[in-house]
Structure formats: C-alpha cells, structure tokens
DRENKOLRO-716347 format. One record per residue (C-alpha): residue in three letters; x, y, z. Coordinates in pm, whole numbers, plus 50000, padded with zeros to 5 digits. Layout:
REM DRENKOLRO-716347
alaXYZ
...
END
This chain:
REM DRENKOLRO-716347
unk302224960985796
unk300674975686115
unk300505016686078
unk303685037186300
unk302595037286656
unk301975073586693
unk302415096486981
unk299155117287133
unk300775147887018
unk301085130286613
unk297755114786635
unk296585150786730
unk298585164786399
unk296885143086199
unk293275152586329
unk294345190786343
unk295475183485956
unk292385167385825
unk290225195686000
unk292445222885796
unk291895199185514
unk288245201585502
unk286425227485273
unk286255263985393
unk282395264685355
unk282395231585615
unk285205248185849
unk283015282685872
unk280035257585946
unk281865246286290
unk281055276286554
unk281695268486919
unk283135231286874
unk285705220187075
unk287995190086852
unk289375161187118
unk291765136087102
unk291505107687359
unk293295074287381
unk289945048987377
unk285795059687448
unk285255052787807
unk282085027287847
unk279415050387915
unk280645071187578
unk280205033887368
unk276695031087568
unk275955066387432
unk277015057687102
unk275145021287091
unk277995006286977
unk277914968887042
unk280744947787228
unk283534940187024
unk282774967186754
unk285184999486735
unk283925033986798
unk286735059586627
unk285055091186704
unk282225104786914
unk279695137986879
unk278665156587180
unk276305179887176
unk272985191987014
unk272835189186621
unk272155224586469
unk268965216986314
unk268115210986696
unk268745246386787
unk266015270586913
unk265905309586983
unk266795299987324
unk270085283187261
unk272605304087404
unk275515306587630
unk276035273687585
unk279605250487645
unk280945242887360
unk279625213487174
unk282195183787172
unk283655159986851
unk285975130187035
unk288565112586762
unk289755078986934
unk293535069486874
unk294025036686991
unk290505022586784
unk291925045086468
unk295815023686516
unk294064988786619
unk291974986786283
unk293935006086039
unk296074986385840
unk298915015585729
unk299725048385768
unk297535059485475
unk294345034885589
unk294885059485937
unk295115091485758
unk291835085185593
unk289955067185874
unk290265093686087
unk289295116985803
unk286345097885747
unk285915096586147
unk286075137386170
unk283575139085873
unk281225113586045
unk280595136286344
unk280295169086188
unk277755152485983
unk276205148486349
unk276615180786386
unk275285193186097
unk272025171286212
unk272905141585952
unk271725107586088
unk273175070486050
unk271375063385742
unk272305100085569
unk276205093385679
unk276285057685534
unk274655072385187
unk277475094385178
unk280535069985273
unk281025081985607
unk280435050985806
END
C-alpha cells in the first residue's frame, strides 16, 4: 500500500522531525545551513548531482563541504541541504519506508557536508 499523499507543509514536519531527531553532537555540527523542501530536483540540480535518467534523486547538498573551508571563508550564504517530496512518495512503499528514507536522505547530505564522499556514505548505509 502506497504511503498517505502528504501535503508540503507534512512532508516538511517530517524533515523538521528527523533533523530534531538527529544526535545533539551532529545538530551543533550544522552552522549556517539552510534545510529545503521542494516538490522534485529541477534538471540542472540531477546534472549537478550525476544522477542518471530514470534514477531518483531524494535529496541534494549545496554548498562547500567543511573540510573544504579556508581562513578566508566568510560572510558566506548559507550553505543549502534540498529533501525532494515527490521522489521520497514515488519510491517509498509506506508511511514508515518514507519516514526513514528521508531520514536516511537528510543523513546522506550532511555527510556531504561534513566532507563524506559516495563511497564513505555507502560504507555507512546512507545511500
């Protein structure tokens, strides 16, 4: 049975809940990152991303990792994590498969942020 159809506003609950679910050590890591919600990546987000035709891309990191970071990075926008709602609803099978995919989405790009690559995220589950 397909997962509830969910609102913007819901889907955003859900990604605001899994953020305030996440460790304190891991929430005090996230300085000047600004959490989205949009309905699908646009193309040139999927080109950023590499992800092929036909595959889903559930969440998106914008910005430049930590480890990345010199002296000179300063008064800077804020970097960006996208969650995707309508990839998270297409694929998830149930309102629990949902909860956790986009759990496993937000995870995924802090690990970006944090300066994790692919291979490190996969090692750890979050693919």
């Amino acid at each position: 049975m397909p997962p509830p159809r969910l609102s913007r506003a819901q889907f955003r609950r859900l990604v605001q809940e899994a953020l305030a679910s996440l460790p304190p050590p891991l929430q005090e890591a996230l300085h000047n990152v600004d959490v989205q919600v949009r309905w699908r990546p646009a193309p040139w987000e999927r080109q950023r991303a590499q992800v092929p035709p036909g595959e889903p891309l559930f969440g998106l990191y914008l910005g430049t990792p930590l480890p990345q970071r010199g002296s000179g990075y300063t008064m800077t926008l804020p970097d960006c994590i996208v969650i995707y709602q309508e990839p998270h609803q297409r694929y998830c099978r149930s309102q629990e498969e949902l909860v956790a995919q986009v759990r496993v989405t937000l995870l995924h790009e802090i690990g970006h942020y944090l300066g994790l690559d692919e291979e490190r995220l996969q090692e750890l589950g979050l693919e």
